[in-house]
DOVEX-904337 format. One line per field, with one value per residue (C-alpha): x, y, z; residue number from 1; residue in one letter. Coordinates in steps of 0.5 Angstrom, whole numbers. Layout:
<lumvexs>
c1	(X | ...)
c2	(Y | ...)
c3	(Z | ...)
num	(NUM | ...)
residuo	(a | ...)
</lumvexs>
This chain:
<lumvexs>
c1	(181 | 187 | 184 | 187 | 186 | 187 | 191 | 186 | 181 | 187 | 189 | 181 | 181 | 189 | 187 | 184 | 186 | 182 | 186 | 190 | 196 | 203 | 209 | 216 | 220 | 220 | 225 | 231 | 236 | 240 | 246 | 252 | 257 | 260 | 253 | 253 | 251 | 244 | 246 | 243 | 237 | 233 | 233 | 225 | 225 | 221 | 228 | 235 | 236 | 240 | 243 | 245 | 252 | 249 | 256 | 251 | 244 | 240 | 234 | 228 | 226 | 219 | 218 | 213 | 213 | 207 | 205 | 200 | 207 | 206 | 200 | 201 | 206 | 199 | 194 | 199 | 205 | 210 | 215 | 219 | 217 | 218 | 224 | 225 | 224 | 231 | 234 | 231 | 233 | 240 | 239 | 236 | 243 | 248 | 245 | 245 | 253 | 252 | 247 | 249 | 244 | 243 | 234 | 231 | 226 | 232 | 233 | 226 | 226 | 233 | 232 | 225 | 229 | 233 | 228 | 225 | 231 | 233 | 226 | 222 | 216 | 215 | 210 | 209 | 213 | 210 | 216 | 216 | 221 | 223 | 230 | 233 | 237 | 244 | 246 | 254 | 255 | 258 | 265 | 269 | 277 | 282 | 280 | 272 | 267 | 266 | 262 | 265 | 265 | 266 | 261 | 253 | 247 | 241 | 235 | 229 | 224 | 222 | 223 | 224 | 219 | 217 | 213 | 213 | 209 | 211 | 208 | 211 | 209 | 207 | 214 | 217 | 219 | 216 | 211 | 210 | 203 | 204 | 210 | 209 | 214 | 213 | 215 | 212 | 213 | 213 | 211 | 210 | 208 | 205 | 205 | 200 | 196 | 191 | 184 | 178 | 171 | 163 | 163 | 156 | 154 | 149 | 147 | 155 | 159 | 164 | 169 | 170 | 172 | 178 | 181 | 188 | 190 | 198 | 196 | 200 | 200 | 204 | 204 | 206 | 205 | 205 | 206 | 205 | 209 | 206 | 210 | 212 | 220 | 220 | 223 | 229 | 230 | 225 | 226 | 222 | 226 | 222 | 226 | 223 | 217 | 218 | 220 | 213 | 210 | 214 | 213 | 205 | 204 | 208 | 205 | 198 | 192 | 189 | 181 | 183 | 188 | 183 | 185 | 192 | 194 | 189 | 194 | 201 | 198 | 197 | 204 | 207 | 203 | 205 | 212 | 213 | 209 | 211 | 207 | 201 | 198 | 199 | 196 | 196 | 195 | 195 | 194 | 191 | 195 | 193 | 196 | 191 | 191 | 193 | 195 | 192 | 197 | 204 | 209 | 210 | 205 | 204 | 206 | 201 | 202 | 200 | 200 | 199 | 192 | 188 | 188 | 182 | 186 | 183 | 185 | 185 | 186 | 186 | 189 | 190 | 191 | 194 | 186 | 185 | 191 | 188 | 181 | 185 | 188 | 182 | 178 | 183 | 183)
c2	(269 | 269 | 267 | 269 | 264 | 270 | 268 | 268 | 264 | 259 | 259 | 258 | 251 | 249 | 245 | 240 | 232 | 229 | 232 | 228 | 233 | 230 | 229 | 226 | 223 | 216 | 211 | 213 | 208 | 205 | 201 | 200 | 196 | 192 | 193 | 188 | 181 | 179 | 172 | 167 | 166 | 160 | 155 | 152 | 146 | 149 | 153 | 153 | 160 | 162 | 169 | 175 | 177 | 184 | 185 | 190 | 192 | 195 | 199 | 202 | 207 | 212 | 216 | 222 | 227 | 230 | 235 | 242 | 246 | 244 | 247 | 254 | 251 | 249 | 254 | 260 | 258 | 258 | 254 | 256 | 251 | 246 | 240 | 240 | 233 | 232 | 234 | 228 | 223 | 226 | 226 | 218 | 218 | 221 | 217 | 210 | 210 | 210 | 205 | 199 | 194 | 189 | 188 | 193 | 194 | 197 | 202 | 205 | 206 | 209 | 213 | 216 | 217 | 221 | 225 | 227 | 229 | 234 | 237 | 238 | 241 | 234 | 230 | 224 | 219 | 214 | 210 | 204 | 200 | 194 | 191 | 189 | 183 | 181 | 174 | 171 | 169 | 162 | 162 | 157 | 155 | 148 | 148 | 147 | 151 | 157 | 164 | 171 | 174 | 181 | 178 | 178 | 177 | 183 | 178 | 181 | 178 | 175 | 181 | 184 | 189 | 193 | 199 | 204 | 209 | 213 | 220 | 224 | 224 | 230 | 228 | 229 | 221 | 218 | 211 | 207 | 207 | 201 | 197 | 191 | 187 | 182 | 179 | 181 | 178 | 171 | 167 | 160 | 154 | 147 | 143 | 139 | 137 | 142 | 143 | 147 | 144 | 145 | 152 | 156 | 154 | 158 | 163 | 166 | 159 | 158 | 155 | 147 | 144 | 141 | 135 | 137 | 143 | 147 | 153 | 159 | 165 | 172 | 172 | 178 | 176 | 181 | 179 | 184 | 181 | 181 | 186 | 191 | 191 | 184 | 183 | 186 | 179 | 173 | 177 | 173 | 173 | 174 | 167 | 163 | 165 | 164 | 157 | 156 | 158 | 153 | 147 | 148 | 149 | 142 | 138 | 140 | 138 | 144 | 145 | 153 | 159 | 160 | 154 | 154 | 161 | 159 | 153 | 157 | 161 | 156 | 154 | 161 | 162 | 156 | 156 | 164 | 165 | 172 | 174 | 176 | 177 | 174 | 177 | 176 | 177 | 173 | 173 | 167 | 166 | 159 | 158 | 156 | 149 | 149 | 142 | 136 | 130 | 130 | 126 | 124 | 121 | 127 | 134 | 138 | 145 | 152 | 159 | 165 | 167 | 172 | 179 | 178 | 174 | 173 | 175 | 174 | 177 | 175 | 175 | 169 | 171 | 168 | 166 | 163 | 158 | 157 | 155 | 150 | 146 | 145 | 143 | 138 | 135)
c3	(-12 | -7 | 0 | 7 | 13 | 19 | 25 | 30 | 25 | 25 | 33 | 35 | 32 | 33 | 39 | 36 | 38 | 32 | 27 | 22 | 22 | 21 | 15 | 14 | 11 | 6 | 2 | 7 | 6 | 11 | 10 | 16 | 15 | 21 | 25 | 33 | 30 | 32 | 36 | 41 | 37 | 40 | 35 | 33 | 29 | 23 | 22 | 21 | 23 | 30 | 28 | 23 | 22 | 20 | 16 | 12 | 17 | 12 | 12 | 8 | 14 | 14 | 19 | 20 | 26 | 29 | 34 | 35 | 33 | 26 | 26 | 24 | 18 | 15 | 16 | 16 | 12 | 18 | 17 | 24 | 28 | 21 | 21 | 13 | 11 | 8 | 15 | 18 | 12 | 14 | 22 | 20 | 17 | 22 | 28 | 25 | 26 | 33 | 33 | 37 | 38 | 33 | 30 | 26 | 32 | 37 | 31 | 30 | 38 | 39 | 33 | 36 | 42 | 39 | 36 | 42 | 45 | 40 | 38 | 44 | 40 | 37 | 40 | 36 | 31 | 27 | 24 | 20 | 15 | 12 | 13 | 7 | 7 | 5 | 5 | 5 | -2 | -3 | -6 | -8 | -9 | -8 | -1 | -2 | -2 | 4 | 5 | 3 | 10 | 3 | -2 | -1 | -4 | -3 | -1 | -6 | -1 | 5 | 8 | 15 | 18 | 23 | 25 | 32 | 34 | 40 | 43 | 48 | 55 | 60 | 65 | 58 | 56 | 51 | 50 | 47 | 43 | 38 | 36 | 31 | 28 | 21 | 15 | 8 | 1 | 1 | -5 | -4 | -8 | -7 | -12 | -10 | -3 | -3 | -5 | -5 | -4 | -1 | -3 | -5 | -11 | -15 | -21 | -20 | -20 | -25 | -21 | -21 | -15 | -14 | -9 | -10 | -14 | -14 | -9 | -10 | -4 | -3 | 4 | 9 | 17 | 23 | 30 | 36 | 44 | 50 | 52 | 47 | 51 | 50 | 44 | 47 | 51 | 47 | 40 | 34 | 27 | 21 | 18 | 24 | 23 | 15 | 17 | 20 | 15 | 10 | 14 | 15 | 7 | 7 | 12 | 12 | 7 | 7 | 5 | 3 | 5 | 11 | 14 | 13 | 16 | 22 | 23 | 21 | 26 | 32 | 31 | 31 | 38 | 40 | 38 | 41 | 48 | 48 | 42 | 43 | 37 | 30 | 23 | 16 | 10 | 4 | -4 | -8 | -14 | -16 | -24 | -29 | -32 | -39 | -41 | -36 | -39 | -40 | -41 | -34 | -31 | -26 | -30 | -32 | -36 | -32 | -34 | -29 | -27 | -30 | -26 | -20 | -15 | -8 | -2 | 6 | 12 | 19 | 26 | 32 | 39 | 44 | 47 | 40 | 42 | 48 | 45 | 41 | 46 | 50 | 44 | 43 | 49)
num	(1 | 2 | 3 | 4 | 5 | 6 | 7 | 8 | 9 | 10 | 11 | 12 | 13 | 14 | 15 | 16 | 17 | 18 | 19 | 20 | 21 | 22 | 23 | 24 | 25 | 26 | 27 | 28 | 29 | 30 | 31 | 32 | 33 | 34 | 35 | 36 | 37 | 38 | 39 | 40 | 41 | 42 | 43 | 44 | 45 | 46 | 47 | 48 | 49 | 50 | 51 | 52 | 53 | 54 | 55 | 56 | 57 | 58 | 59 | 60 | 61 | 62 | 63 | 64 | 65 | 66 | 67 | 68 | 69 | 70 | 71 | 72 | 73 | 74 | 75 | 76 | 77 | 78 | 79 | 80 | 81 | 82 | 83 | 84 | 85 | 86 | 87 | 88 | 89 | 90 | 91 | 92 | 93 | 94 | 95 | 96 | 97 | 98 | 99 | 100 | 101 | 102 | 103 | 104 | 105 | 106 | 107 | 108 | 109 | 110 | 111 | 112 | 113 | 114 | 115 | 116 | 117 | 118 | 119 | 120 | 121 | 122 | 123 | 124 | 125 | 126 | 127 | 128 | 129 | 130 | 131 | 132 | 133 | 134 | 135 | 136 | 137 | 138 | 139 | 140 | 141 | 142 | 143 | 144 | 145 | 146 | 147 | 148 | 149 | 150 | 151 | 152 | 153 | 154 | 155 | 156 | 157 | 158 | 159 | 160 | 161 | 162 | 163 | 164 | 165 | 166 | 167 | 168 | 169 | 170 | 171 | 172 | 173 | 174 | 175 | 176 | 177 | 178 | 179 | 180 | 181 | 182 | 183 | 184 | 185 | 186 | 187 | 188 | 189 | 190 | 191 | 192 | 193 | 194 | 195 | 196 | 197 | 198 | 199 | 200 | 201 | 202 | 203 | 204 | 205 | 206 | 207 | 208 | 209 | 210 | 211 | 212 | 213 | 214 | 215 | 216 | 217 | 218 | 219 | 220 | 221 | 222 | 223 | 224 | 225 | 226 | 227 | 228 | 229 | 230 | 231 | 232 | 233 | 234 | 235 | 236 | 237 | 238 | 239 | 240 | 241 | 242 | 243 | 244 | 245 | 246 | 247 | 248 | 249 | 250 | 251 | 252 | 253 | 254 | 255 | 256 | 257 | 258 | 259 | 260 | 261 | 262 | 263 | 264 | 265 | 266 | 267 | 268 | 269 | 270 | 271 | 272 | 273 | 274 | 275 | 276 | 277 | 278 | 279 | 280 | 281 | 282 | 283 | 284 | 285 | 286 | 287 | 288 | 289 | 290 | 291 | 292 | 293 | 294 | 295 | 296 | 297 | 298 | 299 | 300 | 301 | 302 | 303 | 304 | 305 | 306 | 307 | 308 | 309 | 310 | 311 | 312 | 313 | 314 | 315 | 316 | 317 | 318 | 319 | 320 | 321 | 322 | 323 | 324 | 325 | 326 | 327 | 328 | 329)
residuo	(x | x | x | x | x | x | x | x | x | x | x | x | x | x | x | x | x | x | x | x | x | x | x | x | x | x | x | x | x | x | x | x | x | x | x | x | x | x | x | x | x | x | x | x | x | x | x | x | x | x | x | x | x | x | x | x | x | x | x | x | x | x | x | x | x | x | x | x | x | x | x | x | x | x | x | x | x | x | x | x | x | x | x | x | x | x | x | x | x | x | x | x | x | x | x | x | x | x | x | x | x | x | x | x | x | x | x | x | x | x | x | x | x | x | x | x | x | x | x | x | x | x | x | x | x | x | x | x | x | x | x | x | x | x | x | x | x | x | x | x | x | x | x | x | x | x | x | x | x | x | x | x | x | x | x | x | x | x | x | x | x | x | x | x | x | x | x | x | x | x | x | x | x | x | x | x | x | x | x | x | x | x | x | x | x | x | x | x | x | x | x | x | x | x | x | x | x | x | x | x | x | x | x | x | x | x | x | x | x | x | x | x | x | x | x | x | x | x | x | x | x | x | x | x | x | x | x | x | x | x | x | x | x | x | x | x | x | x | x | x | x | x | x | x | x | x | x | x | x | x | x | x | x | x | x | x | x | x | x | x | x | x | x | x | x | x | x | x | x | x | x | x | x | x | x | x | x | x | x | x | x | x | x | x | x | x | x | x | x | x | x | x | x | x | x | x | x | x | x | x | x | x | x | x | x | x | x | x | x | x | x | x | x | x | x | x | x | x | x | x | x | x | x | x | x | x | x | x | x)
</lumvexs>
């Protein structure tokens, strides 16, 4: 049975703030050659890294646009106020030849902006993407070894993200509602110097306790600053964040994952008093043992671990680190 909504049925309910109402545009890669150079990044000891040359500034952008115009488009199959999806893939495009900053956090800002200007029926955009990394290659000749400023190496993980959200405003400027910036699939490895004791036992308890296992994690880490402009000024890389995050798996003795993203949390709080918050998300995907003597005195044989895996999320804020450094007055 064919069913007809009536225009003045759809209209009585368009007002509705509550409504989940909104489409976009997804797998818009970005690569411009030749971008502004990201430079004069404080140093901090857990990293090496002081800038990007961004000679390829790459993006994996989403965007979705909101706004009551929209509304007929679903209820009534209007499109006259519909923005195709390609045109904004192709908007994304065209307007990433003019970007003259230098973070992806700068493109998702200007881009909204843009948005905004030339479609005046927009009310909202949430856009978030993921940089993807190319790094100089090592070349070599008579003269000794140097990097490619032509040649580079696509970076597969460790990645770069960050997401925004803006709304429009009644004196018709647009702010800020959310801005957070990251750093997905880190994959790390300790072959030894963690443990994993005093849990519950019980009825359900199969796992053995261990006092010193190889501990393997997939780590993703979200950060927020204080004030969301301020990353224009004190930005924080997602590779001195990495570096943090490898210099506490290898310092600490950790009793579980929950200790040990609490402390790389601390850390990153500590090293970056502009962040406000930091988050994370981690898997745990510790190898099994198959051979426990070789013929080194320390090898031992592992496979990958059945499906089921553990999982952690958490967040510190700035008042954690606070707590913190009191307690340990």
């Amino acid at each position: 049975m064919e069913t007809k909504i009536k225009k003045t049925e759809a209209v009585k309910h368009q007002n509705d703030q509550n409504r989940t109402m909104y489409y976009g545009k997804g797998d818009v890669f970005v690569y411009r050659t030749y971008a502004s150079p990201l430079k004069n990044i404080q140093p901090i000891p857990e990293s090496s890294f002081t800038g990007r040359s961004n000679i390829i500034f790459a993006m994996d952008i989403q965007i979705a646009l909101k706004g009551e115009a929209f509304f007929s488009s679903f209820s009534e199959g209007d499109n006259s106020k519909v923005i195709a999806t390609d045109s904004m893939k192709n908007f994304i495009l065209r307007h990433a030849g003019s970007f003259e900053g230098a973070t992806m956090e700068e493109f998702l800002e200007y881009i909204s902006g843009r948005f905004y200007e030339t479609y005046s029926h927009i009310d909202g955009i949430v856009v978030s993407a993921v940089q993807k990394l190319f790094t100089e290659t090592d070349i070599g000749d008579e003269t000794g070894i140097r990097s490619s400023p032509l040649v580079f190496d696509e970076k597969e993980r460790e990645l770069p993200v960050a997401s925004l959200e803006t709304e429009r405003t009644e004196e018709n400027e647009h702010a800020i509602v959310s801005r957070q910036s990251g750093v997905k699939d880190l994959h790390l490895i300790k072959v030894k110097g963690s443990s994993f004791q005093g849990y519950i036992k019980d009825e359900y308890t199969t796992l053995p306790e261990t006092t010193d296992r190889p501990l393997f994690i997939y780590l993703d880490i979200n950060w927020i600053y204080e004030d969301s402009r301020d990353y224009l000024k004190n930005y924080v890389s997602s590779e001195q964040v990495a570096g943090i995050a490898r210099t506490l798996f290898h310092e600490l003795n950790s009793p579980s994952i929950q200790s040990l993203i609490y402390y790389i949390g601390l850390r990153v709080l500590e090293r970056f008093p502009q962040l406000a918050e930091v988050s994370f998300e981690s898997n745990n995907r510790t190898w099994e043992l198959i051979v426990e003597e070789t013929s080194s005195n320390e090898g031992r044989v592992f496979t990958d671990p059945r499906p089921p895996f553990g999982f952690q999320g958490f967040s510190l804020r700035r008042s954690d680190l606070k707590a913190y450094n009191q307690s340990e007055k």
